[in-house]
C-alpha positions in Angstrom: -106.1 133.6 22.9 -104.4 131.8 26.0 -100.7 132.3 26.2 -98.3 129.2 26.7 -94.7 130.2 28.0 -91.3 127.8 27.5 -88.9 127.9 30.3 -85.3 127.7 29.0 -84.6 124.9 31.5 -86.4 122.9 33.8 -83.8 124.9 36.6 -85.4 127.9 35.8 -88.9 127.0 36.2 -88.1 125.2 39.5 -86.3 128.6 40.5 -89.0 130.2 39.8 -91.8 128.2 40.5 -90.6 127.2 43.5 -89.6 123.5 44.7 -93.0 121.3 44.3 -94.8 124.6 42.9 -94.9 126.1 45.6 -94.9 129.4 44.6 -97.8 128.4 41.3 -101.1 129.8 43.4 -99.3 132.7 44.7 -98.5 133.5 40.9 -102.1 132.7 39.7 -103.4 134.8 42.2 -101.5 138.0 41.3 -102.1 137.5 38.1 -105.8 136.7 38.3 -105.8 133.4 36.2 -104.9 129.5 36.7 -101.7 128.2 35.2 -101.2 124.3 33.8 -97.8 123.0 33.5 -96.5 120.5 31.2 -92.7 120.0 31.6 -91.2 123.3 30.6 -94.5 125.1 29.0 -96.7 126.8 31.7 -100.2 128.0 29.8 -102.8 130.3 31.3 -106.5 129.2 31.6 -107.7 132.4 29.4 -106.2 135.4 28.1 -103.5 137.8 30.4 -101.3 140.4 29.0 -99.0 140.6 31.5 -98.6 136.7 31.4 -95.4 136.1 29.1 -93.8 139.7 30.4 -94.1 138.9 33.9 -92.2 135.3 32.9 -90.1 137.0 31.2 -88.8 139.2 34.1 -89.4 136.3 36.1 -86.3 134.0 34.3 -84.3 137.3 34.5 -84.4 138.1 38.3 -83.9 134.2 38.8 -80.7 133.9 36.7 -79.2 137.2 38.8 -80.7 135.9 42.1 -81.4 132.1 42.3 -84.8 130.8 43.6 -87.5 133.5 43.9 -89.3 134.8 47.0 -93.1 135.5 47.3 -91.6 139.1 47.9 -89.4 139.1 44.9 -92.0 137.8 42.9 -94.4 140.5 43.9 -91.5 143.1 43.5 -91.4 141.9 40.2 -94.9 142.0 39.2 -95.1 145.6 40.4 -92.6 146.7 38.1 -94.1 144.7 35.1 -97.4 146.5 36.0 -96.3 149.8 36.3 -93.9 149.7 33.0 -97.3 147.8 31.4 -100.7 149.2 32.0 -101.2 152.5 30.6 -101.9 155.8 33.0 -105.5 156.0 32.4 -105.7 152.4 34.2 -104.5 153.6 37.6 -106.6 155.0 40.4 -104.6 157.6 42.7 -105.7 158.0 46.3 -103.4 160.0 48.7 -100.5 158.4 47.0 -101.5 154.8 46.7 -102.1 153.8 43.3 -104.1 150.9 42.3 -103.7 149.2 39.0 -106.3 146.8 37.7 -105.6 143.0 37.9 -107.7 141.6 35.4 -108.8 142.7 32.2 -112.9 143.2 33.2 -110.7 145.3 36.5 -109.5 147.8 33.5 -112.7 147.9 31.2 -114.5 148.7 34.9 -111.8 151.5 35.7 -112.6 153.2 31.9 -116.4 152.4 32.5 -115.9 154.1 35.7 -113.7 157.5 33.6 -116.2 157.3 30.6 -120.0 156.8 31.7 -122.0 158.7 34.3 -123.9 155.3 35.2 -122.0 152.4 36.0 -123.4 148.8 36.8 -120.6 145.9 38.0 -122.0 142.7 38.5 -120.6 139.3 39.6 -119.1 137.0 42.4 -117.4 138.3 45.7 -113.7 138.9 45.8 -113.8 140.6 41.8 -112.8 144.2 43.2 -116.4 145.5 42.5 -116.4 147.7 45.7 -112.9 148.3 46.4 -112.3 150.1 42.7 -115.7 152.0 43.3 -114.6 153.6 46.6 -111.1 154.0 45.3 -112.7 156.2 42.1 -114.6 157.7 44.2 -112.3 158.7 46.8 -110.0 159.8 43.8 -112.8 162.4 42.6 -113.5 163.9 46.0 -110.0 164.2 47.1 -109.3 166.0 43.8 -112.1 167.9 43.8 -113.7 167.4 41.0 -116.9 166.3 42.9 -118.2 167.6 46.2 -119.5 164.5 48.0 -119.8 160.7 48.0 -123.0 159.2 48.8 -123.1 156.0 50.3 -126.3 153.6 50.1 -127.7 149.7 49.9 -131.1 148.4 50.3 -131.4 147.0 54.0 -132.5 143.7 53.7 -132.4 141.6 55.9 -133.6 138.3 57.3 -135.5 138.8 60.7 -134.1 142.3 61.2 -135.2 145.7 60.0 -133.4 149.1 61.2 -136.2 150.4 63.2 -135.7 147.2 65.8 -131.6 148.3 65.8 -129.9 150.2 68.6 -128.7 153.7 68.0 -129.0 156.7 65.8 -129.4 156.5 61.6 -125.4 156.6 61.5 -125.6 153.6 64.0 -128.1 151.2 62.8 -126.2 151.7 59.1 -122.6 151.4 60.0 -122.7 147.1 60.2 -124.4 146.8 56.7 -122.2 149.2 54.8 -119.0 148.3 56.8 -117.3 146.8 53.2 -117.2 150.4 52.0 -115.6 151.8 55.1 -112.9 149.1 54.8 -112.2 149.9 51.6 -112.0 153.6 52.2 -109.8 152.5 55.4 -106.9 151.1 53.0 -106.4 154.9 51.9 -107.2 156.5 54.6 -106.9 156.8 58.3 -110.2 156.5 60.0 -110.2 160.0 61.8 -109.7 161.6 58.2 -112.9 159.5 57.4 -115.2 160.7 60.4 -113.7 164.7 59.7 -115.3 164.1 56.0 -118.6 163.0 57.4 -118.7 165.9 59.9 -118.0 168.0 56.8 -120.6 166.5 54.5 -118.3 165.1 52.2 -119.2 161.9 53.0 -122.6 161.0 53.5 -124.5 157.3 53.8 -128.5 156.8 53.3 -130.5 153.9 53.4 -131.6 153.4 49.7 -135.2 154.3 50.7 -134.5 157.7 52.2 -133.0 158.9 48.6 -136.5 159.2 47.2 -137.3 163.1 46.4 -133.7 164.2 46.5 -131.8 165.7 43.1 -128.0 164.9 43.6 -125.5 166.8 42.7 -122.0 167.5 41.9 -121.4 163.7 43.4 -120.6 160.1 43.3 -123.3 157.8 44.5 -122.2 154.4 45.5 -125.1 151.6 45.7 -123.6 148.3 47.0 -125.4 145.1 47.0 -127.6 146.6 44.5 -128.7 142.7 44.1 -131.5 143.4 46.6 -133.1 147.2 45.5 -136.3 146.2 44.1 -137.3 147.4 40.4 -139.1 150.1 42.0 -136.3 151.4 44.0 -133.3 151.2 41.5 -135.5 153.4 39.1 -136.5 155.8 42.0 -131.9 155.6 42.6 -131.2 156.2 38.7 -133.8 159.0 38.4 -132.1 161.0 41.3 -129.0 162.2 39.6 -128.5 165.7 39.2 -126.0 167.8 37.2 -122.1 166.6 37.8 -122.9 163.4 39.2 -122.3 159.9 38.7 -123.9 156.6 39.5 -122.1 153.3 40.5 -124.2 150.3 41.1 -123.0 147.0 42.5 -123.8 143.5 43.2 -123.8 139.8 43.1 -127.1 138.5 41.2 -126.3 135.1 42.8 -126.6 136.7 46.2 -130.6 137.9 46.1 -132.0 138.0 49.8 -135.5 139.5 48.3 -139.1 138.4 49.4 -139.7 135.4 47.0 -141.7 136.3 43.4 -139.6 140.5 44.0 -137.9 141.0 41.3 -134.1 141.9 41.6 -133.9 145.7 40.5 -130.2 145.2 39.4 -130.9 142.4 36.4 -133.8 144.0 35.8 -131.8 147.4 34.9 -129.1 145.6 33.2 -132.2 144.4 30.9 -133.8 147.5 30.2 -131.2 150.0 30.2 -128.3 147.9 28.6 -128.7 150.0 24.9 -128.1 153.0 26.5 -124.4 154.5 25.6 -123.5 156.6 28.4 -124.2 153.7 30.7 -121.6 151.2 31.5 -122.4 147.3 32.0 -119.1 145.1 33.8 -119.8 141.3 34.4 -117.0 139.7 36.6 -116.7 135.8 36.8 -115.3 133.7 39.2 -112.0 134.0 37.4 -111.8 137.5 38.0 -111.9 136.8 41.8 -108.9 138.9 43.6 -108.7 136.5 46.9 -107.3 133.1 47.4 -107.1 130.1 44.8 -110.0 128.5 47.5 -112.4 131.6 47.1 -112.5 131.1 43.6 -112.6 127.1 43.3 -115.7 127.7 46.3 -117.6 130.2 43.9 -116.4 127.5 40.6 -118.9 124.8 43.1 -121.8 126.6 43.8 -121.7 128.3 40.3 -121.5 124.5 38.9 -124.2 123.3 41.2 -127.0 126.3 40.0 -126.3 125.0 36.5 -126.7 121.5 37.5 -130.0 122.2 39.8 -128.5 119.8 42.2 -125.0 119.2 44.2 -122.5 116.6 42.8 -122.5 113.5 45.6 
């Protein structure tokens, strides 16, 4: 159902909304949705629970404190959030708490809790990555797993790692550098490299899991959009006892030889019956970075179903 909210006076909204709107994408984009207005009634492009809340804290803070900030409106937000989402939606990591900003953000965050293989699929900017390292990171740091293992299929065009400079760690550290950001926005990088040194963190090219048995860990395969069938069942079959799979990707992003199939949609295929396994698909609307990221992805989503760019 897609909420509609009245303002109790066109002063309010402009309070809130900001002179000329101005404050309308910042609003969408913490919320994770597009907003229409029509004189007082603002209505949401698809369902959001903390829609009519959050405009109803909103019309409070800007009867007590006039027009609204970007910082008080994000103040605001927080609070509705926290008061909102339940416990089991939030993802500790040395004190920073992450709460989901979407509704596919929460079922991936319980698919993550629940299932020991986890597939998230869709566009860039959906949080895919960031909540996977953030889980992960939550389990080591706990202790209730021993290790995170890093790994993606290295392909790419005109370059293999054999023909890169440096050791193993060197030639992987450019294609895997998303996951060290995210780790980077918990903790310092010196903490990171002591965890390596230690074996708590470890990355491998997807090839060089073949023959292992992990354990006691969480595997992390990123841009699973280019494993090939082959490799994503050799990756599945290698969990051990105590560990737990995370696989994601962007179908719309395939960088495989032409005619090789994508091991990721194949999997979701094949293994989709399968009740311990989790299966998140994020759209363009669940995209977590600007308004223009997601109107970008909207265009070249709009011109694979046409076969051919509007002109």
């Amino acid at each position: 159902m897609i909420e509609s909210y009245a303002f109790s006076s066109q002063e309010s909204a402009v309070r809130i909304l900001g002179a000329n709107d101005s404050n309308l994408a910042y609003i969408e984009l913490l919320l994770g949705i597009e907003i229409t207005i029509k004189g007082n009634i603002i209505s949401a492009d698809r369902h959001a629970e903390l829609f009519i809340p959050f405009f109803k804290r909103l019309e409070e803070d800007a009867q007590l404190k006039g027009s609204l900030t970007e910082a008080e409106i994000f103040m605001a937000y927080e609070d509705i959030r926290s008061n909102f989402c339940q416990n089991e939606s939030v993802i500790t990591v040395a004190q920073k708490s992450i709460w989901p900003k979407s509704i596919m953000q929460r079922e991936y965050i319980s698919a993550l809790r629940d299932c020991q293989v986890i597939f998230a699929y869709g566009p860039a900017g959906t949080g895919k990555t960031f909540l996977a390292i953030a889980y992960a990171l939550n389990e080591l740091l706990s202790s209730k797993r021993k290790k995170i293992v890093l790994t993606r299929p290295v392909v790419e065009a005109g370059e293999s790692l054999g023909f890169l400079p440096g050791d193993l760690m060197a030639k992987l550290s450019p294609y895997l550098r998303p996951l060290y950001d995210a780790m980077e926005v918990f903790l310092p990088l010196s903490q990171i490299k002591r965890m390596e040194e230690q074996g708590e963190i470890e990355i491998s090219p997807l090839a060089y899991m073949r023959g292992r048995s992990i354990r006691d860990s969480i595997v992390i395969l990123d841009e699973a959009q280019n494993a090939t069938v082959g490799q994503m069942k050799m990756f599945l079959t290698r969990l051990g006892e105590g560990s737990k799979a995370i696989i994601t990707g962007d179908p719309s992003q395939i960088d495989l030889p032409f005619k090789e199939r994508s091991g990721l949609t194949d999997a979701i295929k094949k293994l989709s019956g399968i009740k311990a396994l989790g299966i998140v698909e994020f759209t363009s609307k669940d995209t977590q970075r600007s308004r223009i990221v997601r109107d970008i992805l909207n265009a070249y989503e709009k011109e694979d179903e046409d076969g051919k760019p509007d002109v």
